[in-house]
C-alpha positions as CSV (number, residue, x, y, z in Angstrom):
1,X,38.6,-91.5,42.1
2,X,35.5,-93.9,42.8
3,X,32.1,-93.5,41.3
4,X,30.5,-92.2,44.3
5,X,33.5,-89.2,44.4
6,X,32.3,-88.1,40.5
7,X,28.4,-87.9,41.6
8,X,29.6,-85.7,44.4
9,X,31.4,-83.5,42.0
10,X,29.1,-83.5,39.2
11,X,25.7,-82.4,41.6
12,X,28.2,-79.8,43.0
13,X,29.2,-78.2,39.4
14,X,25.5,-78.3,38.4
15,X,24.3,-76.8,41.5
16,X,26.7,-73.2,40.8
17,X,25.7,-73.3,38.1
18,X,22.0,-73.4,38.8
19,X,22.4,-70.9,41.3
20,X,24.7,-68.7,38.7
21,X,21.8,-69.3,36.7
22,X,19.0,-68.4,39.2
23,X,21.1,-65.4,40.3
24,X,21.2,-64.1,36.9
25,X,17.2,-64.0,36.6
26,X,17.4,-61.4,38.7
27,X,19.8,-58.8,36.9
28,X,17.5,-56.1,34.8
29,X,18.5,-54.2,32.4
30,X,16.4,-50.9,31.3
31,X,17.5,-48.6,28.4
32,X,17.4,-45.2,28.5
33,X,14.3,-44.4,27.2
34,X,12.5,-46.8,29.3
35,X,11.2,-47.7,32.8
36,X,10.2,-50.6,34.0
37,X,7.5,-52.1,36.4
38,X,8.7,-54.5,39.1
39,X,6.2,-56.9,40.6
40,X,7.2,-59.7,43.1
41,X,4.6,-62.5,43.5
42,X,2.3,-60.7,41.9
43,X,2.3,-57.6,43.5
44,X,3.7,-54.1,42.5
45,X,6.9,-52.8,44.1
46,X,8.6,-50.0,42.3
47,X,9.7,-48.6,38.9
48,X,13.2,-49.7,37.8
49,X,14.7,-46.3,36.0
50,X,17.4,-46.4,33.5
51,X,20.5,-48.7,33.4
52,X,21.3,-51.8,36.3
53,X,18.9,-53.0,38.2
54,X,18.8,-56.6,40.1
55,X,15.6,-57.8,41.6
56,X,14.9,-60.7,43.6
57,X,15.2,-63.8,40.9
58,X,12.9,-66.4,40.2
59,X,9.5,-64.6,41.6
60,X,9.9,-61.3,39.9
61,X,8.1,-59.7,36.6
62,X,9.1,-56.8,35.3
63,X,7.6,-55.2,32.1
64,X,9.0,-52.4,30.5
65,X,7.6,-49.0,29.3
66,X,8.5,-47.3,26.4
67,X,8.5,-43.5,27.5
68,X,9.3,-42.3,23.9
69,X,6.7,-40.1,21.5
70,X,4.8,-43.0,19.8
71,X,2.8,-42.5,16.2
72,X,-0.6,-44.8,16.4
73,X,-2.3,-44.6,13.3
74,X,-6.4,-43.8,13.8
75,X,-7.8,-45.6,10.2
76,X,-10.3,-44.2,8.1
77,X,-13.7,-44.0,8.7
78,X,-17.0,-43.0,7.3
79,X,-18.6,-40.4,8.9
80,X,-21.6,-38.4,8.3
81,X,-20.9,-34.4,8.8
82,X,-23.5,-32.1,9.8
83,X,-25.5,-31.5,6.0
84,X,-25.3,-34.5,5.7
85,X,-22.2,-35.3,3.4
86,X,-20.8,-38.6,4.0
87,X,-17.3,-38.4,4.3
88,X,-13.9,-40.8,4.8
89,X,-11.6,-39.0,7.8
90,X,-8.5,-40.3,9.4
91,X,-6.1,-39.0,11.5
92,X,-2.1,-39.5,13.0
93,X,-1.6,-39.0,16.8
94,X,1.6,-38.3,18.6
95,X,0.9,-39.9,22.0
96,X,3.5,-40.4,25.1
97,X,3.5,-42.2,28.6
98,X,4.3,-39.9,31.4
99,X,3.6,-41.8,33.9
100,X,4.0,-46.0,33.5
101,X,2.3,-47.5,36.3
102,X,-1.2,-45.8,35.3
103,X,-0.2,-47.1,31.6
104,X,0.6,-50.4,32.9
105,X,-2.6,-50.9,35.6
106,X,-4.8,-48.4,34.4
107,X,-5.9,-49.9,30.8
108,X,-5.1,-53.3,28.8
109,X,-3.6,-51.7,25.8
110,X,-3.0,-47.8,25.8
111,X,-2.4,-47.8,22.6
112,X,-5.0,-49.3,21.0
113,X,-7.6,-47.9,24.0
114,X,-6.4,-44.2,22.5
115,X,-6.9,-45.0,19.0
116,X,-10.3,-46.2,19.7
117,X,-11.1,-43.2,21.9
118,X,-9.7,-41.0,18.9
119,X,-12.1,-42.7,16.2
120,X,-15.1,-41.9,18.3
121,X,-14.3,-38.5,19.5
122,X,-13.5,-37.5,15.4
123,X,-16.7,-39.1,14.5
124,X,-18.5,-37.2,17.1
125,X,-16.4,-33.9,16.3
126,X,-16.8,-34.2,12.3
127,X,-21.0,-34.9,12.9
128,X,-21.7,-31.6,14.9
129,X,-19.9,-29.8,11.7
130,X,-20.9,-28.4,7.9
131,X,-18.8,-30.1,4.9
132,X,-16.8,-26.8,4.1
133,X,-16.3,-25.7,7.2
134,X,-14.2,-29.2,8.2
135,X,-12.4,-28.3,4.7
136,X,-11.1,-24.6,5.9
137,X,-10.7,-26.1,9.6
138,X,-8.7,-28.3,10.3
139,X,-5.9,-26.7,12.4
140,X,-9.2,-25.8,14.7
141,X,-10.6,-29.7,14.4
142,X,-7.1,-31.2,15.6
143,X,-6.7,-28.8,18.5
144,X,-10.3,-29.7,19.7
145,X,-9.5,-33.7,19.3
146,X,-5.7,-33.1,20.9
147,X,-7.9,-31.0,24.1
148,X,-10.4,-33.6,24.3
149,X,-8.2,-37.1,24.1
150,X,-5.2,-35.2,26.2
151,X,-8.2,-34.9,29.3
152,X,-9.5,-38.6,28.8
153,X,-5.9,-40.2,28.6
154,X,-4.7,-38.5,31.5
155,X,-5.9,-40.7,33.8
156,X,-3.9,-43.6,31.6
157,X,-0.5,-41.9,32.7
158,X,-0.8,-41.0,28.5
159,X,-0.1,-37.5,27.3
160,X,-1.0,-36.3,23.5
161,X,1.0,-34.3,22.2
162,X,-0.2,-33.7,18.5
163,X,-3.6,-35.2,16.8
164,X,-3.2,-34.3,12.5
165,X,-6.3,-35.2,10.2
166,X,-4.5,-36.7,7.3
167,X,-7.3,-36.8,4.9
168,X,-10.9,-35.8,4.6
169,X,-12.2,-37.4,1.3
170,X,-16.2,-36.4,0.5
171,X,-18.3,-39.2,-1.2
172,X,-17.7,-38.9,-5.3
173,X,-21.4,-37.7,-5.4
174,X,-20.9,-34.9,-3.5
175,X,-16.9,-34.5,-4.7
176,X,-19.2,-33.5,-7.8
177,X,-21.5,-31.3,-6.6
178,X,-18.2,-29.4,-4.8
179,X,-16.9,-28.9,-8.2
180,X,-20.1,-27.7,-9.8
181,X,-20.4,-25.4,-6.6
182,X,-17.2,-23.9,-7.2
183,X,-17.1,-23.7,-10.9
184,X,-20.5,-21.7,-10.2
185,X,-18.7,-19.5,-7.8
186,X,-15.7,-19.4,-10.1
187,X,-17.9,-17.8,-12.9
188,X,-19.9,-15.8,-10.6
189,X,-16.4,-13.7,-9.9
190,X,-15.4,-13.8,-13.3
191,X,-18.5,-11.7,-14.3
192,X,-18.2,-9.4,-11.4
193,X,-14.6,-8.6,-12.1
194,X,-15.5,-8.2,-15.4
195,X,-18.3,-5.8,-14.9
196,X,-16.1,-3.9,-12.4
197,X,-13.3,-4.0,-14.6
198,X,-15.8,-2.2,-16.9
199,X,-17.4,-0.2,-14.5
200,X,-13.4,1.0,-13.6
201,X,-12.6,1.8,-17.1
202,X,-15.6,3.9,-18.0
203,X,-15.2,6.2,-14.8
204,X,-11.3,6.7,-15.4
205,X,-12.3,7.4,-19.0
206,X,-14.6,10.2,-17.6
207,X,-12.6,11.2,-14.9
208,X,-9.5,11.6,-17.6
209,X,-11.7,13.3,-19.8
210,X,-13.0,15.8,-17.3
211,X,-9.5,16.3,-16.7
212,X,-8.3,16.9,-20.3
213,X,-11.3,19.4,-19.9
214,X,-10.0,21.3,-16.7
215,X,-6.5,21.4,-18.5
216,X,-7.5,22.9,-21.2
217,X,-9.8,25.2,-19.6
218,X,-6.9,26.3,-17.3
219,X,-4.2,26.7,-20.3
220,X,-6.7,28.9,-22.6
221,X,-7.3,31.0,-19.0
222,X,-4.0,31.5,-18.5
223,X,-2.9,32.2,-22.0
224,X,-6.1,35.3,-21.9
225,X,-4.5,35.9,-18.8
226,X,-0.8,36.9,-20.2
227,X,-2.0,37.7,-23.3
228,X,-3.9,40.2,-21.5
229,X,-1.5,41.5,-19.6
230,X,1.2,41.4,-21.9
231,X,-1.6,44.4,-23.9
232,X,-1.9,46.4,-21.2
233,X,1.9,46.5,-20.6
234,X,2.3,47.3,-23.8
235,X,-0.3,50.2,-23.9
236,X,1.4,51.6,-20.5
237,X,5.0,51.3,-22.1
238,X,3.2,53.2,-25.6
239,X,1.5,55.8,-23.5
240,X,4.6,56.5,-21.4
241,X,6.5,57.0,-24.6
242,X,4.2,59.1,-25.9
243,X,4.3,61.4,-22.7
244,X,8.3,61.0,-22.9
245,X,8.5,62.2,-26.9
246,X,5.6,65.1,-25.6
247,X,8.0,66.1,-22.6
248,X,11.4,66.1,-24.9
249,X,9.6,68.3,-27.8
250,X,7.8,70.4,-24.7
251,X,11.4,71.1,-23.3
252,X,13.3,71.1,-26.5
253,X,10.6,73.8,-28.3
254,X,10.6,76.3,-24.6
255,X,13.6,78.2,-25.3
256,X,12.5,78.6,-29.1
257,X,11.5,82.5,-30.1
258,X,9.2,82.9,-33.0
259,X,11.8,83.3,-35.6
260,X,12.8,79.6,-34.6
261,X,9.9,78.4,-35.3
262,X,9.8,80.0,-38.7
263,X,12.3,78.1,-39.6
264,X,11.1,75.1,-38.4
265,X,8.3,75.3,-40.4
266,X,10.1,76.8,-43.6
267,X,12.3,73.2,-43.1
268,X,9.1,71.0,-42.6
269,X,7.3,72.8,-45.9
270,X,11.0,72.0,-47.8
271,X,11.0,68.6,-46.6
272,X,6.8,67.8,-47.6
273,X,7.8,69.3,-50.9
274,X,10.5,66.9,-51.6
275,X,8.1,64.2,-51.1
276,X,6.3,62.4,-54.1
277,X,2.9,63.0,-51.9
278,X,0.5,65.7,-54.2
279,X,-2.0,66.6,-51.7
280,X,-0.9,68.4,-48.1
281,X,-2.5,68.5,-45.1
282,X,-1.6,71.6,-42.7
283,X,-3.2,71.1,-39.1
284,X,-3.0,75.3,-39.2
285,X,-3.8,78.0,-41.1
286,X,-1.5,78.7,-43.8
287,X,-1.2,82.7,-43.9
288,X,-0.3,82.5,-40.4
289,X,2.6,80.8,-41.5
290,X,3.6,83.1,-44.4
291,X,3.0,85.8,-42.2
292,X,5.5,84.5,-40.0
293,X,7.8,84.5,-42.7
294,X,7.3,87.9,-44.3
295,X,8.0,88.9,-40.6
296,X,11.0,87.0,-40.5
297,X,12.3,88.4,-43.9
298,X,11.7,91.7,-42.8
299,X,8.8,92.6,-45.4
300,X,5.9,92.4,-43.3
301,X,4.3,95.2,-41.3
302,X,6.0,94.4,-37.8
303,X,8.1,91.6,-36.8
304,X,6.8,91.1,-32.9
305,X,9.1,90.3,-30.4
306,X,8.5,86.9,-28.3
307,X,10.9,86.1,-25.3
308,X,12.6,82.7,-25.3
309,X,10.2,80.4,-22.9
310,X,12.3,79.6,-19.8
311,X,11.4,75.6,-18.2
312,X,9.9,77.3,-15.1
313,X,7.6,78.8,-17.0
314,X,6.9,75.6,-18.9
315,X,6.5,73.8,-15.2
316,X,4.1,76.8,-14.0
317,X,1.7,76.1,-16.3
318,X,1.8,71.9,-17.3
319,X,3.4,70.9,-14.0
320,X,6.6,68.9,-13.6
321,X,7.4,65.9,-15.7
322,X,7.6,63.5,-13.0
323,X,3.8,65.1,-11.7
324,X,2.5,64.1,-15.7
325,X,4.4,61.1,-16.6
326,X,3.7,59.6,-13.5
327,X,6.8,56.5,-12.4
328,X,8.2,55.3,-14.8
329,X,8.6,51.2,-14.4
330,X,12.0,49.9,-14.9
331,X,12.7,47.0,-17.0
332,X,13.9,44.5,-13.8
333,X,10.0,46.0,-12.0
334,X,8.2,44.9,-15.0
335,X,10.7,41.1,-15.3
336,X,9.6,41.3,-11.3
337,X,5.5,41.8,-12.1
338,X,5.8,39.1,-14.9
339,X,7.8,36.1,-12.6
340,X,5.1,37.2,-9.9
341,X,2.4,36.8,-11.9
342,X,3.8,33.3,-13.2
343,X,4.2,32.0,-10.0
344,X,0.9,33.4,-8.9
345,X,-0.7,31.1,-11.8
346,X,1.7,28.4,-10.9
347,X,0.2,27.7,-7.4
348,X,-3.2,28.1,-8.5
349,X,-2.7,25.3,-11.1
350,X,-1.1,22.9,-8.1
351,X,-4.0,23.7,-6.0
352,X,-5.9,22.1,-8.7
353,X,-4.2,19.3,-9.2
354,X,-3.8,18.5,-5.7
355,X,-7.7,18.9,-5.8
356,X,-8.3,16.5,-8.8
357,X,-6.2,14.4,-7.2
358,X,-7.6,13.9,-3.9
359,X,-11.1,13.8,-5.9
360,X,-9.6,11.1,-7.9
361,X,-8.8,9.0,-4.7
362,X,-11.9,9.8,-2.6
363,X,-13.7,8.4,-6.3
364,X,-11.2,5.1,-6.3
365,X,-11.4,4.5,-2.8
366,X,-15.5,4.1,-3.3
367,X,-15.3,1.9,-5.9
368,X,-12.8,-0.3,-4.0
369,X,-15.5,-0.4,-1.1
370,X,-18.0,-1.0,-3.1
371,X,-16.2,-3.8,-5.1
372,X,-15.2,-5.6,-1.7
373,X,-19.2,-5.4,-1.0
374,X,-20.4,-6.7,-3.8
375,X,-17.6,-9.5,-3.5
């Protein structure tokens, strides 16, 4: 093979492989979490979505977008708040392209265009607000900020998703005054729970007091009550057996003649005579007794006759023994008038409970509102 033959060959091998080469440019690759921007000669052609993609080689550019949530960082910075406090605030956002050509055409750097954007929008948002009122609100600070960069980075093809303040650190001056201010505020409570506290205590004293009071009031009432009434029970149970013993010596001395009743008081003398009692008192006159006795015996002038005493006569002139006595209560009617009564006095103590109670509450209730006030 002559010299000439090898040229031949070798220009041939190098020009595949040059072409292999050029035709390679042109094979694009995009991962699945990108998309890419094709441009031929300068000008814009289309978006290359995920996985193979071959473009003209040689006079293409493509530049890929990363369509994944991205964290940018926004650094501190010193702003002044509304008092006048100055304060060092930064922030984290969560930002995410939604639409790559406007990333790509629409701004140099969207990244660092919406970390800029963020600084000046916080400083603007933290200067039209009072010290403790950015310290309670943050969740209502990084809503405004996500609202207001979401509408300015929309025309970027950028979407924020999430904007966190990470800290908010006050000056060391006025770090100072915040813990004077709240040690202040700390023993301002203290002396109002305190006098509450004591305020509390001295009106449950009372109120347990008064109570004690109304307790005992109610016990000694109740105890006059059935001591009472336990009295006149027992006067009614005396007097009715007074009126019984009066009805069985009534009906027990009718069919008695006179000579039975001599006898009866010739036994009685015998039995006051067998007594160690020297002095007698008869509630009658003596020689009418004797007399009845010398009439018995037979010695005296006449011995009068006298009828037995039948119990219709006895009802003629006193009545019936149901018309005097009046009913007779059992022993299950007086059990019955006694549990009545005790349930009677039961109720009324409940309703005054319940009352104190409710009192009681109506009085806390007050002193709760009136706590929450003065807090």
């Amino acid at each position: 093979m002559d010299v000439v033959t090898m040229v031949i060959i070798s220009l041939l091998l190098l020009a595949i492989v040059a072409a292999i080469g050029i035709l390679v440019t042109g094979i694009k690759i995009v991962r699945p979490y990108e998309q890419g921007i094709y441009m031929r000669l300068g000008r814009y052609v289309r978006v290359l979505n995920q996985g193979f993609n071959y473009v003209t080689p040689l006079v293409n550019e493509v530049v890929k977008i990363d369509l994944r949530t991205q964290v940018l960082d926004v650094p501190s910075q010193e702003v002044i708040t509304k008092d006048n406090s100055p304060t060092n605030v930064d922030a984290i956002i969560y930002i995410k392209v939604i639409d790559p050509v406007k990333a790509f055409f629409q701004v140099t750097n969207y990244r660092t265009a919406t970390i800029y954007l963020a600084q000046t929008t916080l400083r603007s948002i933290i200067g039209d607000m009072e010290l403790d009122e950015i310290l309670s609100n943050r969740e209502k600070i990084n809503l405004h900020l996500r609202d207001v960069l979401d509408e300015a980075t929309d025309k970027w093809g950028v979407k924020v998703e999430a904007v966190e303040i990470r800290e908010v650190d006050p000056a060391a001056r006025v770090k100072e005054a915040m813990e004077e201010q709240t040690s202040a505020e700390r023993l301002r409570r203290a002396a109002i729970l305190k006098a509450d506290g004591q305020k509390r205590a001295a009106i449950l004293n009372a109120e347990g007091e008064k109570r004690s009071r109304i307790l005992q009031a109610e016990g000694l009432r109740q105890a006059k009550v059935l001591e009472a009434e336990g009295e006149r029970l027992a006067i009614i149970l005396r007097s009715q057996g007074d009126a019984q013993k009066l009805r069985i010596l009534s009906v027990g001395a009718a069919p008695l003649d006179s000579k039975a009743l001599t006898v009866l008081s010739l036994d009685t003398m015998k039995a006051l005579g067998a007594g160690p009692a020297t002095k007698f008192i008869f509630p009658f006159e003596l020689t009418r007794v004797v007399e009845g006795i010398s009439e018995y015996l037979g010695v005296g002038r006449q011995t009068p006759p006298r009828e037995v005493t039948k119990m219709e006569d006895v009802e003629k002139a006193v009545g019936t023994a149901d018309a005097i006595l009046g009913p007779i209560p059992t022993p299950e009617e007086l059990r019955k008038d006694l549990r009545s009564l005790e349930e009677s006095m039961a109720r009324e103590k409940d309703e005054l409970e319940m009352i104190a109670e409710i009192a009681k509450k109506d009085r806390l209730s007050k002193l709760v509102e009136e706590g929450k006030g003065s807090g």
